[in-house]
C-alpha positions as CSV (number, residue, x, y, z in Angstrom):
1,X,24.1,-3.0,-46.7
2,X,25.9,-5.9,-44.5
3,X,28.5,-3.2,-43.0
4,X,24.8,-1.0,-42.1
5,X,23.0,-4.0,-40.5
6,X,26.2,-5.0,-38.1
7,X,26.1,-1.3,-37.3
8,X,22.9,-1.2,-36.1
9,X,22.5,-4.7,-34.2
10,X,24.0,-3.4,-31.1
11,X,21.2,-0.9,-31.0
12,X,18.4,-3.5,-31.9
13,X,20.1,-5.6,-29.3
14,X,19.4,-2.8,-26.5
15,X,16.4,-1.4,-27.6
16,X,15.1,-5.3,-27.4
17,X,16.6,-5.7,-23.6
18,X,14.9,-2.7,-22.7
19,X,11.0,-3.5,-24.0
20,X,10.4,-5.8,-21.3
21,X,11.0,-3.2,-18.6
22,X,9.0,-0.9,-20.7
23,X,6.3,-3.2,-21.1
24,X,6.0,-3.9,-17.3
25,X,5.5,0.2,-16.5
26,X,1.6,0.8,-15.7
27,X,-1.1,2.4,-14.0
28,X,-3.7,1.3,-11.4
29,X,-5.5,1.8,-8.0
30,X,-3.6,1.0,-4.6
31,X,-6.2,-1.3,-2.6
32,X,-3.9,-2.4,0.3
33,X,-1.1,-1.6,2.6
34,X,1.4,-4.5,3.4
35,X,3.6,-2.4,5.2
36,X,5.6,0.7,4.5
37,X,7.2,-0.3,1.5
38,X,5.0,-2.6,0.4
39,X,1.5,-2.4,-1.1
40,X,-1.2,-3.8,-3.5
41,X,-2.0,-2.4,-6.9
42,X,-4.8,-3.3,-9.4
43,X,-3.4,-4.2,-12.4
44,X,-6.1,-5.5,-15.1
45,X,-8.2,-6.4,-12.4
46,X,-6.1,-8.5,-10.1
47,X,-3.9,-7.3,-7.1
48,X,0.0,-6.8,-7.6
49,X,2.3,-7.0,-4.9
50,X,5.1,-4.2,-5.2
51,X,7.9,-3.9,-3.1
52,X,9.2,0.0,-3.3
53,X,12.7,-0.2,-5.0
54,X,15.7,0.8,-3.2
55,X,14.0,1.4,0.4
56,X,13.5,-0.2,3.4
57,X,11.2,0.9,6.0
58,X,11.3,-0.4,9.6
59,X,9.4,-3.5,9.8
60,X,5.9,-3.2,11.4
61,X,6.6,-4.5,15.5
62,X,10.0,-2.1,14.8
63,X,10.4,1.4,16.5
64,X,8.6,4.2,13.4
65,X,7.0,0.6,11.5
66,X,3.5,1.8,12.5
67,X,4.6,5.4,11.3
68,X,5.9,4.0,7.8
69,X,3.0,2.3,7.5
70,X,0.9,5.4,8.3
71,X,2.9,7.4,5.8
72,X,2.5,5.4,2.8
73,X,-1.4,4.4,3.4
74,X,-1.6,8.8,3.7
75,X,0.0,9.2,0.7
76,X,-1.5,6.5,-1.7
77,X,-4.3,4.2,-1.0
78,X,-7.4,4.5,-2.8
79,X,-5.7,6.4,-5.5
80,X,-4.4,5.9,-8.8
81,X,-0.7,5.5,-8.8
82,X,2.1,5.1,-11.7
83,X,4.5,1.6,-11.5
84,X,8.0,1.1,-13.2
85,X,8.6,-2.3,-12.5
86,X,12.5,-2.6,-11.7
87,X,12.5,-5.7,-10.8
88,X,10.9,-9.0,-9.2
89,X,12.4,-10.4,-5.9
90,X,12.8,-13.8,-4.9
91,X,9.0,-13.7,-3.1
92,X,7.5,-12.8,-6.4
93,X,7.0,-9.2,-5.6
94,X,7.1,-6.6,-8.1
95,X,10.2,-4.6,-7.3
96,X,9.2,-0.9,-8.7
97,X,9.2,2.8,-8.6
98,X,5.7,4.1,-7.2
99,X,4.7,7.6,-8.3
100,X,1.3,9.6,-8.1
101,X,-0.3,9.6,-11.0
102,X,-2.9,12.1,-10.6
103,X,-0.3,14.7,-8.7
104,X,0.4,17.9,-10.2
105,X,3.8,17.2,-10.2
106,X,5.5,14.1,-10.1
107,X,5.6,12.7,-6.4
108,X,7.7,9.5,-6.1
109,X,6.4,6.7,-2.8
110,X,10.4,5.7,-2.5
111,X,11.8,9.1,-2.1
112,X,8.9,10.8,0.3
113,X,9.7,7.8,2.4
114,X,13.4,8.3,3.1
115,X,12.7,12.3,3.0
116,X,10.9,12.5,6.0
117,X,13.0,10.0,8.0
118,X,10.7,6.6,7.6
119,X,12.8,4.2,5.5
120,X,16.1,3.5,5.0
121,X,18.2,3.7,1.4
122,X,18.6,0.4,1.0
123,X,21.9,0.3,-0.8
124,X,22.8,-3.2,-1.3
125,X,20.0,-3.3,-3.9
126,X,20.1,0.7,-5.6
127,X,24.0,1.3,-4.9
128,X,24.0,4.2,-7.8
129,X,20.6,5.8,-6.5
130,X,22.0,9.2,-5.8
131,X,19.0,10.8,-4.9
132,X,18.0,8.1,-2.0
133,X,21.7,8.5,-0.7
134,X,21.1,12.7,-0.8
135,X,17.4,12.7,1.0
136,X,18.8,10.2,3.5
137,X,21.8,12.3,4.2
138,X,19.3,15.3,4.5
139,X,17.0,13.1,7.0
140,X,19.6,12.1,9.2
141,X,21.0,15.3,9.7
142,X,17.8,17.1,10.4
143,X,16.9,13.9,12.7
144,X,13.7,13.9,10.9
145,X,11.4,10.4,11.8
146,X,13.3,7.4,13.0
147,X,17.0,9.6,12.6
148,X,15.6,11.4,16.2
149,X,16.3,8.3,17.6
150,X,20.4,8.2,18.9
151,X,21.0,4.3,17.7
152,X,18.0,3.4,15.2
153,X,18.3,-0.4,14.0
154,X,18.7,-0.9,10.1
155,X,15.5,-3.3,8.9
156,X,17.9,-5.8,7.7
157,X,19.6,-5.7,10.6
158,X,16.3,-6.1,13.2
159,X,15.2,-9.4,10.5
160,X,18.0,-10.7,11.5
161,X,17.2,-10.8,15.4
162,X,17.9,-7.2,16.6
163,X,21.7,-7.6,17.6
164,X,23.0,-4.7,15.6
165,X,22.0,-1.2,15.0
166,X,23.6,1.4,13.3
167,X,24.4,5.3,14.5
168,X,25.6,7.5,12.0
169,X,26.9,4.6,10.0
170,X,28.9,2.9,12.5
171,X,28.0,-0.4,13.9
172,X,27.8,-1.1,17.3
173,X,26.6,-5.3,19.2
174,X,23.8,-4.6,21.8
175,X,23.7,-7.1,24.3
176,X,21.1,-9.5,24.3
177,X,18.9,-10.0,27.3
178,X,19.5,-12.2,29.9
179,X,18.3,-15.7,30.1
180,X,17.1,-15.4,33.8
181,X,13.7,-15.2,34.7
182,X,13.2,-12.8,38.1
183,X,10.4,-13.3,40.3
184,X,9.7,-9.7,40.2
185,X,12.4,-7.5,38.6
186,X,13.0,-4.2,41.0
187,X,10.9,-1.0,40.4
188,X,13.5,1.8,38.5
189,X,13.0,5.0,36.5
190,X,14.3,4.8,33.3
191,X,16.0,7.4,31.4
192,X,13.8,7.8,27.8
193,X,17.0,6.7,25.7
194,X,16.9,3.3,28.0
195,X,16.2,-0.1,26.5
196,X,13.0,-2.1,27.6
197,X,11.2,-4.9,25.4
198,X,7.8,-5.5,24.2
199,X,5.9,-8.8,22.5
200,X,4.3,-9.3,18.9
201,X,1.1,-9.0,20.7
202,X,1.0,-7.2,24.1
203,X,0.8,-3.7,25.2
204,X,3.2,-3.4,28.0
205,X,6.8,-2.7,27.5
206,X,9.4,-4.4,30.0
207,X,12.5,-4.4,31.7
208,X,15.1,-7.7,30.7
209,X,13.8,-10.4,32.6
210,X,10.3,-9.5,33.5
211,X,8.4,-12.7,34.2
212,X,5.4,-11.4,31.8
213,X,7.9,-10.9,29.0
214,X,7.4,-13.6,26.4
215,X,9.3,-15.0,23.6
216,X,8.6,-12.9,21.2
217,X,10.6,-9.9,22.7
218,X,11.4,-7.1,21.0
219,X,14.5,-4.8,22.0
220,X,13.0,-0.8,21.3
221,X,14.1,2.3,23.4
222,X,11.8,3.2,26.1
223,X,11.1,6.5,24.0
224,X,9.5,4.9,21.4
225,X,7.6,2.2,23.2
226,X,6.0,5.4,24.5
227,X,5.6,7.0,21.4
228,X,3.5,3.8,19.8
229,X,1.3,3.3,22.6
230,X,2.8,0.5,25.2
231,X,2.4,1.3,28.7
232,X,4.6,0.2,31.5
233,X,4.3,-3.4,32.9
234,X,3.2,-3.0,36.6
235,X,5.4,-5.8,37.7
236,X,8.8,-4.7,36.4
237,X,8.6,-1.0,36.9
């Protein structure tokens, strides 16, 4: 009896560390969008915060943020939505897998994202996540979403002040804008690849050194400034 009960502690042990992941897995209603991989679930009737696991989407004043956001408000708010809690991250968030509920097959928030090109795998926190690693590989090669653009900027990368993007997995320093403020910065045509800047809060984009370019600048390529909307500040271009 002593040899069957040391036999079966290691089991016990497991089944015990597993139950509180179990326990956290539930159902509820999404009632807000964060961001792209972030939103609000009802969960006996108070919001939870859950942070998708193993994505990152471009933040929201990022080149494809509005997009991600766009995406995952589409795909889930207002309906009824399955959570495996993973985790919880050092702002309190619950860290989970999102899935619809009500879908006829199983439809997973994390994956749809990185399938159609709006969110990164985020491999420093899901390393093993083969699936994230395919659909990404998939996404970049058909240049679906933010892969169209030639030198898209990782999330963690842009949170950390924009210096270093990525292309193809290689890492490349952009230059940071000058210092120098111009009276009036010359009028050019720039190619749509070009770099120009734009604010938190403004509509224009601008060249480097554009008098009417605050603090709050923002490095994006001139194709995607287009694509969200900004129009050209008359007094650099």
């Amino acid at each position: 009896m002593r040899h069957t009960t040391r036999a079966l502690l290691p089991v016990l042990l497991l089944l015990l560390s597993l139950s509180p992941v179990l326990a956290q897995t539930f159902t509820g209603k999404v009632v807000g969008i964060s961001d792209g991989d972030t939103i609000r679930v009802l969960k006996d009737g108070r919001e939870v915060k859950v942070r998708l696991n193993g994505v990152d989407c471009p933040e929201s004043h990022q080149a494809y943020g509005t997009k991600a956001r766009q995406f995952t408000s589409t795909m889930v708010f207002g309906k009824v939505v399955s959570v495996v809690t993973r985790d919880t991250d050092r702002y309190g968030r619950t860290v989970a897998d999102v899935s619809l509920a009500e879908a006829t097959k199983p439809t997973m928030l994390n994956r749809e994202l990185v399938r159609v090109g709006l969110a990164w795998w985020y491999k420093r926190y899901a390393p093993n996540d083969k699936i994230l690693s395919a659909l990404e590989a998939e996404a970049r090669k058909a240049k679906r979403g933010l892969w169209a653009d030639p030198n898209p900027v990782a999330p963690w990368d842009f949170r950390r002040g924009g210096s270093t993007a990525r292309s193809g997995g290689a890492r490349t320093t952009a230059s940071r804008p000058s210092s120098i403020t111009f009276k009036r910065a010359p009028s050019v045509t720039l190619p749509r690849t070009a770099g120009v800047y734009i604010t938190n809060t403004g509509t224009k984009y601008h060249n480097a050194g554009c008098r009417h370019l605050r603090r709050s600048q923002i490095g994006i390529s001139l194709k995607d400034a287009e694509a969200q909307g900004y129009t050209p500040c008359k007094h650099c271009h």
